[in-house]
LUMDO-931512 format. One record per residue (C-alpha): z, x, y. Coordinates in steps of 0.02 Angstrom, whole numbers, plus 50000, padded with zeros to 5 digits. Example, Ala and Ser with C-alpha at 12.3 -4.5 7.8 and 13.67 -1.06 7.14 Angstrom:
# LUMDO-931512
503905061549775503575068449947
//
This chain:
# LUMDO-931512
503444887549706501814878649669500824887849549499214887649675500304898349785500554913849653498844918849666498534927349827496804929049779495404919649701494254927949538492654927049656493394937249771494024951949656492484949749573491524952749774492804968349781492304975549612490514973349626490074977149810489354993349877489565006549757490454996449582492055002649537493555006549624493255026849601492115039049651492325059149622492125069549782492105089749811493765099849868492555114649920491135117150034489475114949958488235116250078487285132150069486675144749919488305155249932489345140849921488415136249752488585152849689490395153449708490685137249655489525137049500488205151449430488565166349443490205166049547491165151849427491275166649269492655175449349493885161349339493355158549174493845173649125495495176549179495625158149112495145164748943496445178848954497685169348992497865148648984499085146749117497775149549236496865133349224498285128549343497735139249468495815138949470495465121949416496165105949478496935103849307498775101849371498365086549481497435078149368498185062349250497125055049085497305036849086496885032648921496965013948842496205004648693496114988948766497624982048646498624973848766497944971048933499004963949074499574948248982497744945348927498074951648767496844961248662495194964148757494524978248690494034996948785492854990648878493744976148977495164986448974494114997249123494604989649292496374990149241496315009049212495215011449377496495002449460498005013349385497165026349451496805020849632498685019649618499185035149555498075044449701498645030949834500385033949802500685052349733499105060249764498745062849602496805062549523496835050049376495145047949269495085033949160494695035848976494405019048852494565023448677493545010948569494605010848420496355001748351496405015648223498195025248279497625040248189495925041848278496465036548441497955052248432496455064748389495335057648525496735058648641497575075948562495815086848589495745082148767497325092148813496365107748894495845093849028497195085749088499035089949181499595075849100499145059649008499805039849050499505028948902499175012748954498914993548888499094998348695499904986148614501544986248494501964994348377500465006748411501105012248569502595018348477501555032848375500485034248476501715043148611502995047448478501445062148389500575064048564502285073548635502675081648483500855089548481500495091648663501155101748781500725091848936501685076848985501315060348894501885043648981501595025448910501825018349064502205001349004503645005348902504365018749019503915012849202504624997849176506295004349095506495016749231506495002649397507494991249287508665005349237508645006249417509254989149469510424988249340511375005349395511624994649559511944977049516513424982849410514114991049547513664976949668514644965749527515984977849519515654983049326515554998849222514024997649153514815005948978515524989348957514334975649014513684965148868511604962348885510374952648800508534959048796507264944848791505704954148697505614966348592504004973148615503374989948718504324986048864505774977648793506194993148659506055004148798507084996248931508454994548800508535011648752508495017348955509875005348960510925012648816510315032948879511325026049056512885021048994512725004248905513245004148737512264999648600513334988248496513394979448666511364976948664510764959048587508934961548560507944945348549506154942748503505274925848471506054924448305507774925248370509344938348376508874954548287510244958048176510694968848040509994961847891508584954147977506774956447866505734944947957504684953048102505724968148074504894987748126506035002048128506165002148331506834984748317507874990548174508605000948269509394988448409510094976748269511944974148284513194962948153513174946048256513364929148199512274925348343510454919148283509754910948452509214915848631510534903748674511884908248583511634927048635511804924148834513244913448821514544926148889513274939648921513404950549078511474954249099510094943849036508334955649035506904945449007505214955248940504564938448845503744921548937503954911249072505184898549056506164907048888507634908549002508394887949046509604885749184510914879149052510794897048968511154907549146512714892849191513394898849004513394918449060514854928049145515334927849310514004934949418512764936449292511364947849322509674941349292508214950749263506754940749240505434950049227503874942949139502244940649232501304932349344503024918349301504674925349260505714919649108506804909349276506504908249462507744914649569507884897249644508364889149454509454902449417510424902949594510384883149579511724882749433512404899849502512414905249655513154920149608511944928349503510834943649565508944939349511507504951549493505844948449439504114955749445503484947749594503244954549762503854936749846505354936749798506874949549842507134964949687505294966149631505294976649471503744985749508503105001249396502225005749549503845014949586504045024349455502455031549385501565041149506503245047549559503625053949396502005062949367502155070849537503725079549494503285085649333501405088649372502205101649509503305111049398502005111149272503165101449150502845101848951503595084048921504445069149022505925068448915507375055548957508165068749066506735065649192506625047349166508575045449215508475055349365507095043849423508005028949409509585035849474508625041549611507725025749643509415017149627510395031149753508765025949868509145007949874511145011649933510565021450085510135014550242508425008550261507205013450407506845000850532504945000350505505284995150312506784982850349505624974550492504174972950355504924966750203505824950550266505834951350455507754956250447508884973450435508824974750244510244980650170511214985049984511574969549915511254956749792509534953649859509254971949890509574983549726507864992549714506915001749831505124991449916503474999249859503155005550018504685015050057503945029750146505255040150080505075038049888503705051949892505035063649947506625055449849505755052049668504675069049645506105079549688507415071549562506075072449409505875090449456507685094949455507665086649286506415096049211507005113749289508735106849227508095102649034507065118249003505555110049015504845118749185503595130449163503515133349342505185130449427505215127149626506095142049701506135130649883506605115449880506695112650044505015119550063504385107849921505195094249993504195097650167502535096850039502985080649977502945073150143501415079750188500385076250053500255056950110499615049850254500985036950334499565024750411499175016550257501145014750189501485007950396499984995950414500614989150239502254986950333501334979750481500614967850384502064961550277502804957150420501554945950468501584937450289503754934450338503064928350519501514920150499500454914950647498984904150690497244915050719495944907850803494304913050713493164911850857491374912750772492074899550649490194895250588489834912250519490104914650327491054932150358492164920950481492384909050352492734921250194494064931950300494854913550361495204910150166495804926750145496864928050290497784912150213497764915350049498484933450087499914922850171499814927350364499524911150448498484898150469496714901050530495994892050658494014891550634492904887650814491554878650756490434862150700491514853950550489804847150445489004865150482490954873950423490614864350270489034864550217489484883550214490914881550114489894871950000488614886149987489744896949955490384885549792491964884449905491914865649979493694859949916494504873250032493964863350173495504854550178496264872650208495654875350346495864868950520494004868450620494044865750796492364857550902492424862751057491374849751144492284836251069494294844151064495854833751135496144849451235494414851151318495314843351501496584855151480495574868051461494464868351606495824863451746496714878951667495024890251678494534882151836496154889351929495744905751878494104907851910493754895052056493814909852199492704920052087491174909352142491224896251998491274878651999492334866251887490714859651801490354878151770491904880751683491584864851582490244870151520491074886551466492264877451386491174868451303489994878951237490724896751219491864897551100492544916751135493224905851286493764890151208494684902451090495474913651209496024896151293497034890051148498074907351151498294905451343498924887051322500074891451168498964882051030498804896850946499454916150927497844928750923496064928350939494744936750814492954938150867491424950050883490494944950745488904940450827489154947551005489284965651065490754971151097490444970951291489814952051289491504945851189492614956951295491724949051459492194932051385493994934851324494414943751511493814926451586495584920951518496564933951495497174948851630497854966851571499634965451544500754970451690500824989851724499694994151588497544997951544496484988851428495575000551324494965002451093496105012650997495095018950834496225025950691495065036550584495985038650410495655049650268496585056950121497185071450232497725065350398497265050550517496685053750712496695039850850495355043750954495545031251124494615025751221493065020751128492735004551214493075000651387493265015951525491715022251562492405035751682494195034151688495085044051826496705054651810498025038351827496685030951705496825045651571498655045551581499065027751550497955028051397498745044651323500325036251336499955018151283498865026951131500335040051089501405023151076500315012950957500105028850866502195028150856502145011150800500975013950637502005026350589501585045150654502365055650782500975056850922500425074050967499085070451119497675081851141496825077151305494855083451272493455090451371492185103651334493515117251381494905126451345496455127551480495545131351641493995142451562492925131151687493795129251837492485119751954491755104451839492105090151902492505081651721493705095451691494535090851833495145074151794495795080251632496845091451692497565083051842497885067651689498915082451608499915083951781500355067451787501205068551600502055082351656502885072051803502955057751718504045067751580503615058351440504385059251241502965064951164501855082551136500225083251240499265096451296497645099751369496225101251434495655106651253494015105451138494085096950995494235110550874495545118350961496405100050951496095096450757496545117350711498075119950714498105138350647496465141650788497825134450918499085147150883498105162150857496845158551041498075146951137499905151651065500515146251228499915128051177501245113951174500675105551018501625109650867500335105250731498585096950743498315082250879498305067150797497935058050949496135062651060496115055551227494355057851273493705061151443492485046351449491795032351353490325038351298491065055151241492665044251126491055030151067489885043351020491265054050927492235036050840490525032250752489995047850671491595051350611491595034150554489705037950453489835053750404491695056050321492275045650172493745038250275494505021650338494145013850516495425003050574494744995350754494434998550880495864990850924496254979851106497444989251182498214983351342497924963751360499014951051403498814939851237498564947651064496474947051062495594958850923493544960950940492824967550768491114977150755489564963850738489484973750565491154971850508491534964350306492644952550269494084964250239493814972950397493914954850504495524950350378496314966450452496124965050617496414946550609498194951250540498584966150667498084952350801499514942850724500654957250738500264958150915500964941750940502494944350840502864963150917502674952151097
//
């Protein structure tokens, strides 16, 4: 792989990310009302004493009245940042915002970064030791060796939260993970493989005593560092946790340690690992090359001299990605919930037997289609679970619980599992885990997406991304001097050759073109010169013209049109598929749940056929990104309170229709809104009501009603828009919001895509 294509992204646009809107990647929001002088009293003066009271009585109760059990320290000196090396606190910063978009993004858990300006061990433990009343828990991160060792090593013994250094641990546990299944893949007891470890620093110590905890014994382990074999005797480079690895060998080189050896782990540099050292290993070796962004070996060198070897590394393009991601915010979850004291190694082997026990069962369709376009299944190229397994929130938490409960070390031991398991599921929304699916398997697919508005710098920016995120080519409609005196502008005029630009006034295709729009639109009153000129000079046209002739998979456009303009112009070429409506699907997504409000774009008045087709089209796309639809059709009221409006009307006779129709999903109505969205208001008015939790999908009762609704939502809550999307056309066509960033055009650019694959 060229080393242009490991970076998926360029520094100017992380730097855009970082730095636009409000800086940061983390903001701190309110989990209680706040809006009147009650609220405040409650909240704050005079009503917050009473908490602290009982909390003064008795400490346990910070659990209760405080958000102190969901909350992680991420604390960091700066020592040993990414491979970057020693930064200092300060730089350290975007790394610990980051591990904490993570830990809420995948466990729900509230991380707040703290940077420690000091290398002093001693007064980094007190900084961190004091801040104990704060925290559920604390995740050491980016400290470098042999620091991290003490520093974790006093921080448990004087804490009684759990303390994690994440980049010793994390990456022990997925390994630990792999390795529990490779040996059985290979047919080995892992008590008797022989294993070289290739670095001996945080990571490398720590995956090497995981290793030994499972099963691998230690006279077995060959530690190397960049000085060679650590063996007994050994003074140069020494510490006492490398001390403790060294074995009587004979063996003094990387090279002489792998011949033979069952498992090579590599922890070290790119390249450390030669394809003359894997062809010396055993049979099936197993290879675990895990430095980053380039591994010690590429799967492609290793399998080149043996085919036989199973290859992980730390990259998410190729198969077995070691990624910490699975481990961390899993771990915390479980011992966060029983209110844990320590993660000792009882907790850290159940998550990477679970992890591993994960990766033998059968895998869902929606991940197999996302991760490589193909049923995945156990086997050499599948030993570890992908990051966005929808089910490791469930599988992960529950196994580090069990541990703790098991090891004593539970203050607050689940009674229900079953009911704790039901928790776990619900304290995720799927949307984000099944658009990431959606979108990975447009990366293992990728199509050509004509970016109509080529000309515009958002058009532009979102066509580099789009590529570099590995979805396609792009396909910009525009003037090829005015494309790249853009680029230029935007200090970007070397990724011209990147990027494929399309004139429409002087294209190959133009001929094509118009005999193909003249045919369609010569008995609605136009003339071939008419659609020349179209063809010519609108480029939503010349776009949607390319999809229609097979030059190209999806359109994206709206940039500098309304929506009702670009629509117009798309529909020249292309007709509702057969049997179904056009109409926008928004997905509204926040922390708590995501609704898809339809239709927001296209049926001003629709009529009972009209309501029904969308409530099942929408209840289908609502399938397909990964929730079980429950279809509230909405008006004003509630089951037949108004018997004689007109508007009523329609949605109930839509609700007849699903009823004859006997569809396979929950609907109900006619309904309000917060009937719809209140589940506990449903049963206690309307118990006779066929939905069993909240809608999750609103089938307004007219345009302006589902426009109106989409857009405040979308200004006055904190979550994600995604759309609206096309629903309902014969070609994949997606028509962003004229305000739309770069990310938002990237997105729907790449669910275009999908369309065409899904096709």
């Amino acid at each position: 792989m060229a080393e242009t294509d490991t970076k998926r992204v360029t520094d100017e646009e992380a730097l855009l990310l970082h730095a636009s809107g409000r800086p940061g990647k983390l903001e701190i929001t309110a989990t209680k009302p706040l809006t009147t002088q009650r609220d405040l009293s409650l909240a704050y003066s005079p009503g917050v004493a009473a908490p602290c009271l009982r909390i003064a009585e008795d400490p346990s109760l910070a659990y209760d009245y405080t958000a102190k059990g969901n909350v992680v320290a991420i604390i960091s000196n700066g020592t040993a940042v990414l491979g970057l090396g020693d930064l200092g606190a300060q730089a350290s910063k975007p790394v610990m915002e980051g591990k904490a978009v993570l830990f809420k993004r995948f466990a729900d858990i509230d991380g707040i970064d703290l940077e420690v300006d000091t290398r002093n061990v001693e007064e980094f433990i007190n900084c961190a030791r004091f801040l104990g009343p704060s925290f559920g828990g604390i995740n050491l991160e980016d400290i470098k060796a042999p620091d991290c060792f003490v520093i974790e090593e006093r921080l448990r013994e004087i804490m009684d939260i759990p303390v994690f250094h994440d980049d010793q641990h994390g990456t022990a546990i997925i390994a630990g993970a792999g390795l529990i299944n490779a040996c059985d893949i290979t047919g080995r007891d892992i008590a008797d493989v022989k294993m070289v470890v290739n670095g001996a620093g945080a990571a490398g110590i720590a995956c090497a005593q995981l290793f030994n905890d499972l099963g691998v014994r230690r006279e077995n382990i060959t530690l190397c560092d960049t000085k060679g074999v650590v063996y007994r005797g050994r003074t140069d480079g020494m510490n006492q946790w490398k001390s403790s690895f060294a074995i009587d060998t004979d063996k003094r080189t990387l090279e002489e340690a792998v011949a033979g050896a069952d498992v090579f782990v590599g922890l070290s540099a790119k390249g450390a690992m030669t394809p003359a050292m894997v062809k010396s290993m055993a049979d099936k070796p197993i290879i675990f090359a895990l430095a980053n962004p380039d591994p010690e070996i590429t799967p492609e060198e290793a399998k080149a001299v043996r085919p036989d070897a199973i290859v992980a590394t730390g990259r998410s393009d190729y198969p077995n990605q070691v990624n910490n991601v699975l481990g961390f915010p899993y771990l915390f979850r479980g011992a966060l919930d029983v209110r844990a004291s320590t993660i000792n190694e009882a907790m850290k082997l159940a998550a990477a037997q679970a992890l591993a026990a994960l990766a033998r069962e059968d895998v869902p369709d929606e991940v197999a289609a996302a991760y490589s376009g193909r049923r995945l299944n156990y086997g050499p190229d599948y030993i570890i679970p992908t990051p966005f397994d929808p089910r490791l929130i469930v599988t992960v938490p529950c196994a580090v619980a069990q541990a703790a409960m098991e090891s004593g070390v539970a203050r607050k031991p689940i009674v229900d599992m079953a009911g704790y398991r039901a928790t776990l599921r619900t304290r995720l929304d799927p949307t984000a885990d099944s658009l990431e699916m959606i979108l990975e398997k447009v990366r293992t697919q990728p199509r050509r997406v004509v970016f109509a508005e080529g000309e515009e710098e958002r058009a532009i920016r979102a066509a580099l991304a789009f590529k570099a995120a590995g979805y396609g080519t792009p396909v910009l409609i525009g003037r090829e001097e005015v494309i790249k005196e853009q680029l230029a502008s935007m200090g970007q005029a070397a990724m011209a050759r990147q990027l494929e630009i399309h004139n429409a006034r002087l294209s190959d295709s133009n001929r094509r073109y118009t005999d193909f729009l003249y045919r369609r639109l010569q008995r609605k009153g136009l003339l071939h010169r008419d659609c020349q000129r179209m063809v010519n000079q609108d480029r939503n046209v010349f776009a949607a013209l390319m999809v229609a002739l097979g030059d190209a998979h999806a359109v994206v456009t709206g940039l500098t049109r309304s929506f009702q303009v670009s629509f117009d112009e798309v529909t020249r070429v292309f007709d509702p598929k057969p049997g179904e409506r056009v109409f926008g699907l928004t997905a509204m997504i926040n922390r708590s749940r995501t609704v898809f409000i339809a239709d927001t774009t296209v049926n001003e008045v629709p009529d009972p056929e009209t309501l029904a087709d969308i409530a099942v089209q929408a209840a289908a796309k609502a399938r397909q990104m990964g929730h079980e639809p429950r279809v509230a059709l909405l008006s004003y009221s509630n089951f037949g309170q108004n018997r004689h409006g007109e508007n009523v009307k329609r949605v109930r006779d839509a609700v007849a229709l699903l009823d004859q129709r006997k569809v396979d999903f929950e609907y109900d109505g006619e309904m309000s809104a917060d009937v719809a969205l209140d589940h506990e208001l449903m049963r206690r008015v309307y118990p006779f009501c066929r939905l069993s939790g909240p809608a999750n999908v609103l089938v307004m009762p007219a345009l302006h009603a589902a426009n109106i609704a989409a857009k405040l939502l979308q200004k006055m809550t904190r979550g994600t828009v995604v759309g609206p999307l096309l629903i309902g056309l014969d070609h994949p066509v997606q028509i962003v919001t004229m305000g739309a960033t770069v990310n938002d055009i990237v997105t729907m650019a790449a669910l275009a895509a999908h369309d065409s694959i899904a096709r």
